[in-house]
N, C-alpha and C positions, 0 to 999 in steps of 0.2 A: 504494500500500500504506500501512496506517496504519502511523504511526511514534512513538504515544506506548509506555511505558514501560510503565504499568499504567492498566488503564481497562475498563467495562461490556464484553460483549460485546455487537456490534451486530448488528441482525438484518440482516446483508445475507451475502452467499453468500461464500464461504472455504474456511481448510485452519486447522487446528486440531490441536495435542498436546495430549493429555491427561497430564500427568505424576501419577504412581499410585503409591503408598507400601503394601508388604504385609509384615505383625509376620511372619507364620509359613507356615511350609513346607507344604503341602497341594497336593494333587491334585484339577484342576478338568479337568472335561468340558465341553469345548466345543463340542455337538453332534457333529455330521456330521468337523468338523475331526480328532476325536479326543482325549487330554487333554493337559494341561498341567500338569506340575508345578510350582506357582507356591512360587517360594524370597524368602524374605525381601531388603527390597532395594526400590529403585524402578524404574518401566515408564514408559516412554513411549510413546503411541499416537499415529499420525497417521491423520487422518482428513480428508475431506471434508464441507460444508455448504453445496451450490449451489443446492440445492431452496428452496420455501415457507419462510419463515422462517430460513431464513439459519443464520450462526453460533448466534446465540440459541435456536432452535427446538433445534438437536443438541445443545448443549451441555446446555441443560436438560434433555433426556434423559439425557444420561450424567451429571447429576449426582445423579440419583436412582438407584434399583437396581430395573430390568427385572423384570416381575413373569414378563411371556412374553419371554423373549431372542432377539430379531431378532438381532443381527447378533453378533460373536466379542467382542467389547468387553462384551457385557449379562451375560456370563459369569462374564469376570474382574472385572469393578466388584463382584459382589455380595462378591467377597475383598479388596479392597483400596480405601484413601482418597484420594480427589482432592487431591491437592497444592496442583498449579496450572493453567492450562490456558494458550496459547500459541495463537497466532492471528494469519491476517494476513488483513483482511477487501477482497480487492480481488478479487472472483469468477473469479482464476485458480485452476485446480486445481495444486497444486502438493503435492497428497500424496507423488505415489511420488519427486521432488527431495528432498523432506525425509524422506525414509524411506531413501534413497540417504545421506543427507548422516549421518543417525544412526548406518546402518549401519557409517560409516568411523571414526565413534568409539574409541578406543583401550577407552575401556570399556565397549562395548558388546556387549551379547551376544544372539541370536536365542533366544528358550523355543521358541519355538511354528513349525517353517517354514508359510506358509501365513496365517497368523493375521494378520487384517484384510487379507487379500491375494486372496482368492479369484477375484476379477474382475480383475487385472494382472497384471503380470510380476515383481512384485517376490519378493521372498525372504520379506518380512513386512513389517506395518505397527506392529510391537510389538517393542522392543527392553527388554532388564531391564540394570541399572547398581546395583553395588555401592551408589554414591557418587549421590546424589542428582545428576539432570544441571542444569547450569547453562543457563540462556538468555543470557547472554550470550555463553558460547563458541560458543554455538550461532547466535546472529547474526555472532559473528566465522568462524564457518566458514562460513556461506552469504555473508556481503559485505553482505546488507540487516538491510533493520528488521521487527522482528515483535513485536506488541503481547502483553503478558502480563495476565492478571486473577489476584491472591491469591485463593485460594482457603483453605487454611490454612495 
């Protein structure tokens, strides 16, 4: 697993958060999902990038905003700002660990049950935090290293 601090994403296969920043309270349709009252506050999504292109290829998709929205994330990006993104590019899947791992946050809270989750067993792959979440609590709760890129 990479273990720098901040750096490029690299185009090889991974799991990736996308930490999300939204000003205002509004009601988002998520297709099929159903909607989402998105409340001011920051989201954290965990995803996967195993396919073509790796980290790089996904991430540069959600860094833009979905004109046709694939997947539950093309949804909520058109409301809300990329932060930061968080990554560990060693082509384990480790979404639903780190989706486990968010879950048990003291401030963590579920919007959406279902949301980036439709293909697992998870509860959700999107959790919302008052408090902007930190990456280094969140290496000291898993015990490893997970590379971060500034975004803004």
């Amino acid at each position: 697993m990479r273990s720098s601090s901040v750096g490029p994403i690299p185009a090889l296969p991974g799991t990736y958060i996308l930490v999300l920043a939204a000003q205002t309270r509004r009601p988002v349709s998520v297709g099929a999902l159903g909607s989402l009252e998105v409340e001011p506050g920051f989201y954290a999504y965990v995803g996967s990038a195993l396919g073509p292109g790796g980290l790089r290829a996904r991430v540069a998709r959600h860094r833009g905003r979905a004109r046709a929205p694939h997947w539950h994330i093309d949804y909520l990006r058109r409301h809300t700002a990329l932060r930061e993104i968080w990554f560990s590019a060693d082509g384990v899947r480790r979404e639903h660990g780190w989706a486990a791992a968010l879950a048990r946050d003291a401030g963590a809270t579920i919007p959406c049950v279902g949301f980036g989750a439709s293909d697992c067993g998870c509860s959700a792959h999107l959790f919302r935090f008052a408090r902007r979440p930190r990456l280094s609590q969140f290496r000291r709760q898993l015990g490893t290293s997970i590379c971060a890129s500034a975004v803004a």
